[in-house]
Backbone as a chain_set.jsonl record, in Angstrom:
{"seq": "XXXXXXXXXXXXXXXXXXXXXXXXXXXXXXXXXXXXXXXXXXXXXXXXXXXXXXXXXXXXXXXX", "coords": {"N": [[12.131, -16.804, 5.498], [8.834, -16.758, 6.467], [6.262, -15.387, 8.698], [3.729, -15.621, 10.845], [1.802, -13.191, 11.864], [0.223, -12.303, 15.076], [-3.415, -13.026, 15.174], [-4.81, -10.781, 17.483], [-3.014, -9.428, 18.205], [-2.656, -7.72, 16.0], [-5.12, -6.696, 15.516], [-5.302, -4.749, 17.68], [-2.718, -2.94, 16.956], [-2.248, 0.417, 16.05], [-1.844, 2.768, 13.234], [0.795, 4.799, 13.8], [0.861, 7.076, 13.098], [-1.507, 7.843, 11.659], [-3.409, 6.493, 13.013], [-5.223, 4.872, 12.24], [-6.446, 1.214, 11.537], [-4.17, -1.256, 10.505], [-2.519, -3.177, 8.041], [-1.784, -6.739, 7.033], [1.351, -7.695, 5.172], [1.958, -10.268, 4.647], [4.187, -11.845, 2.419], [6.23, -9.453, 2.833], [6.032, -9.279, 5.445], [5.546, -6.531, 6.396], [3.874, -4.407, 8.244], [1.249, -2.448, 7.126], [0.247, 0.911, 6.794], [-2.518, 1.961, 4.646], [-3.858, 4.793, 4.465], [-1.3, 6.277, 5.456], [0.083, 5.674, 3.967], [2.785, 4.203, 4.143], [5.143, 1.499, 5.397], [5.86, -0.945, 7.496], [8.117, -2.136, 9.263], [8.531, -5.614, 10.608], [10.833, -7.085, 12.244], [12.279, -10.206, 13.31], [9.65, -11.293, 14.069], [8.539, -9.061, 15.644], [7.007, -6.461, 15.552], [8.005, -3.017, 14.285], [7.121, 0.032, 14.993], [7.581, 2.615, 14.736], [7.705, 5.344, 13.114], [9.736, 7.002, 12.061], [11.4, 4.558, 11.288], [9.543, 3.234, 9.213], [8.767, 2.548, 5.941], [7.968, 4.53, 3.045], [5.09, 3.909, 0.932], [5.082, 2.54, -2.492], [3.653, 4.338, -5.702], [1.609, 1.954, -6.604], [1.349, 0.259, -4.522], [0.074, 1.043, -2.09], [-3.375, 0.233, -0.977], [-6.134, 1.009, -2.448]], "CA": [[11.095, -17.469, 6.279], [7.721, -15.962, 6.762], [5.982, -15.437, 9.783], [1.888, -15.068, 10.757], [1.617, -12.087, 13.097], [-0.986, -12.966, 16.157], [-4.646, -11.778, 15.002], [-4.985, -10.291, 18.177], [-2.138, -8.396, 17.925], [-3.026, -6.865, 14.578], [-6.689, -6.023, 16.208], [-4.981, -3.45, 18.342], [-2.031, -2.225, 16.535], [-2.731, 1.402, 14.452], [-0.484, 3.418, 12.833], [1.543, 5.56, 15.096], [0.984, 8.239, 12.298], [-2.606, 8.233, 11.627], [-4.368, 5.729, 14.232], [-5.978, 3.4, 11.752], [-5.459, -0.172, 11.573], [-2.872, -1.906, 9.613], [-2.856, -4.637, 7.091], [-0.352, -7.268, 7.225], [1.159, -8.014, 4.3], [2.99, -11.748, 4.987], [5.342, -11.805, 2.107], [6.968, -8.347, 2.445], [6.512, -9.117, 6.713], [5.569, -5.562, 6.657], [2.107, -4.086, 8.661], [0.934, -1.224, 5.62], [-0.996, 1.751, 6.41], [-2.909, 2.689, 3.571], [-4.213, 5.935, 4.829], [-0.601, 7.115, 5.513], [1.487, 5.519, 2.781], [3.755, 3.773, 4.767], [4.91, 0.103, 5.428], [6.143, -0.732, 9.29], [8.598, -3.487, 9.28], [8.476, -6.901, 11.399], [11.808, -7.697, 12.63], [12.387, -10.886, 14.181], [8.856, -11.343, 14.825], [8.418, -7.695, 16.582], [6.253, -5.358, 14.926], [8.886, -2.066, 14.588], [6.178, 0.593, 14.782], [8.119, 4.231, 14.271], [7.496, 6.522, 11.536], [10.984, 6.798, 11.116], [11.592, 3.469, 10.448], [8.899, 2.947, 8.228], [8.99, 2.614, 4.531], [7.328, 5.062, 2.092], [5.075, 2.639, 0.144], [5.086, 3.482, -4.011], [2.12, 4.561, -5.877], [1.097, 0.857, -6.888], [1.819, -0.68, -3.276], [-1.328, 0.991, -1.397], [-4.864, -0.13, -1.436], [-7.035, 2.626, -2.31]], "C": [[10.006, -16.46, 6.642], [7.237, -16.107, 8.029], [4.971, -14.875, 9.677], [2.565, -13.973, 11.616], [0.035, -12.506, 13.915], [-2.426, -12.403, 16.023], [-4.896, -11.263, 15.734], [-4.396, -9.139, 18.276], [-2.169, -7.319, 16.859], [-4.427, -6.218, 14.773], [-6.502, -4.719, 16.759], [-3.704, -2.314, 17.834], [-2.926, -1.147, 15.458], [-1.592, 1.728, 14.331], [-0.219, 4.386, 13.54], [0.908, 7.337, 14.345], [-0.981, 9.121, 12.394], [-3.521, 7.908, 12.707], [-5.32, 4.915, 13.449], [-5.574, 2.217, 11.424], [-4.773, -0.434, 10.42], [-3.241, -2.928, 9.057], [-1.429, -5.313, 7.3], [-0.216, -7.986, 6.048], [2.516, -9.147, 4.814], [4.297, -12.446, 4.198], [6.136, -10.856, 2.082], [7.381, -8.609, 4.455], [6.303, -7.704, 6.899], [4.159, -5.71, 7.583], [2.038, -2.539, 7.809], [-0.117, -0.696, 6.649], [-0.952, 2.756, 5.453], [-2.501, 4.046, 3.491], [-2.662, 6.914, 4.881], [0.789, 6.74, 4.505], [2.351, 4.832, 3.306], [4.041, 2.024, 5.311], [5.962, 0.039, 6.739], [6.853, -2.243, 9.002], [8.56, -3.929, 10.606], [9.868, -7.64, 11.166], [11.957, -8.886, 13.722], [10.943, -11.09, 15.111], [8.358, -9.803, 15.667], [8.092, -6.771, 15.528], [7.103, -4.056, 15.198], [7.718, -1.011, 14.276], [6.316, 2.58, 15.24], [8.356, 4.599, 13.187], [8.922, 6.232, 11.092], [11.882, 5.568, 10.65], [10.573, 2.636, 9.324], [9.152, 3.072, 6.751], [8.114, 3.436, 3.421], [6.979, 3.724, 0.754], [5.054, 3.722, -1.571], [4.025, 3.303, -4.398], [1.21, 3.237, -5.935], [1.193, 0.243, -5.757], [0.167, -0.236, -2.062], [-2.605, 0.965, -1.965], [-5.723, 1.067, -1.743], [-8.779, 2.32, -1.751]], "O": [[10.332, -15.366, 7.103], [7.765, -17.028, 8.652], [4.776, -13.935, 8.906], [3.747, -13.982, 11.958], [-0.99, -12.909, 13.365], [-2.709, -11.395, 16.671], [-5.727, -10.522, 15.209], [-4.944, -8.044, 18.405], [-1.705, -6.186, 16.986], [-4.74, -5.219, 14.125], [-7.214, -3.746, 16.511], [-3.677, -1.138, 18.197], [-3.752, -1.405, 14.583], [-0.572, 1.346, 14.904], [-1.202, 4.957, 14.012], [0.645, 8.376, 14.951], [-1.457, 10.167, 12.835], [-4.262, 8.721, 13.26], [-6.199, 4.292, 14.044], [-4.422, 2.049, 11.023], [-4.886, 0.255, 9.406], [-4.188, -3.609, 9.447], [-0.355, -4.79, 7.597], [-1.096, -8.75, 5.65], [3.648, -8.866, 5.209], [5.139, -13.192, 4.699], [7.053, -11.071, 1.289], [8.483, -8.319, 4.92], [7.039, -7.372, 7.828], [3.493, -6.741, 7.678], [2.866, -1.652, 8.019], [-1.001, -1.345, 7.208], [-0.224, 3.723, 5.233], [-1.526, 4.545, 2.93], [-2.69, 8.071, 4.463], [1.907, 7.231, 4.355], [3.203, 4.853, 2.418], [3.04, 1.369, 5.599], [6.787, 0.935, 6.921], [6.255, -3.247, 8.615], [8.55, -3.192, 11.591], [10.105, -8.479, 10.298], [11.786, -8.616, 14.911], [10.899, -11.083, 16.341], [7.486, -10.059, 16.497], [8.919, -6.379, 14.706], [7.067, -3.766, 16.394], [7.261, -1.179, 13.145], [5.555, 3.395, 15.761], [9.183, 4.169, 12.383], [9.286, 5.525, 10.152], [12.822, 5.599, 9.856], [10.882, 1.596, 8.744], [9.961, 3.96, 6.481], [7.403, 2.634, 2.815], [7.714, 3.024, 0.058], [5.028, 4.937, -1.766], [3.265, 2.463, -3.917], [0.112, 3.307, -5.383], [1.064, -0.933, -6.096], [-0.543, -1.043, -1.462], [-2.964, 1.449, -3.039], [-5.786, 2.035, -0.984], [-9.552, 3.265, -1.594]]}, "num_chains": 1, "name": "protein.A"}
C-alpha cells in the first residue's frame, strides 16, 4: 500500500546529511537526497530521517 506524504511536510524536511530538500519517491515510500546519495525510508507513514538508516542509492537511482 502506498502512501502520499503531506506537501507541507516535504517543504520542510532536508537531509539530515546535507540540508537540501528531498524528493519523494511514492513507489519505493522512500524521501531521496540526490546531493547525498541516499534514500530515507517512510515507515508506517513516519518519515525515518537518520543517516544510519538510510539507504545508499545505486548509480542509476539519483537524479543528476
Amino acid at each position: 500500500m502506498t502512501q502520499e506524504i503531506d506537501p507541507k511536510l516535504l517543504e520542510i524536511l532536508v537531509c539530515p546529511l546535507t540540508k537540501v530538500p528531498l524528493r519523494f519517491d511514492k513507489d519505493a515510500q522512500e524521501l531521496i537526497s540526490d546531493q547525498a546519495g541516499l534514500a530515507y525510508p517512510i515507515r508506517d507513514g513516519i518519515p525515518v530521517m537518520l543517516v544510519d538508516e538510510a539507504r545508499q542509492l545505486d548509480d542509476g537511482e539519483a537524479k543528476k
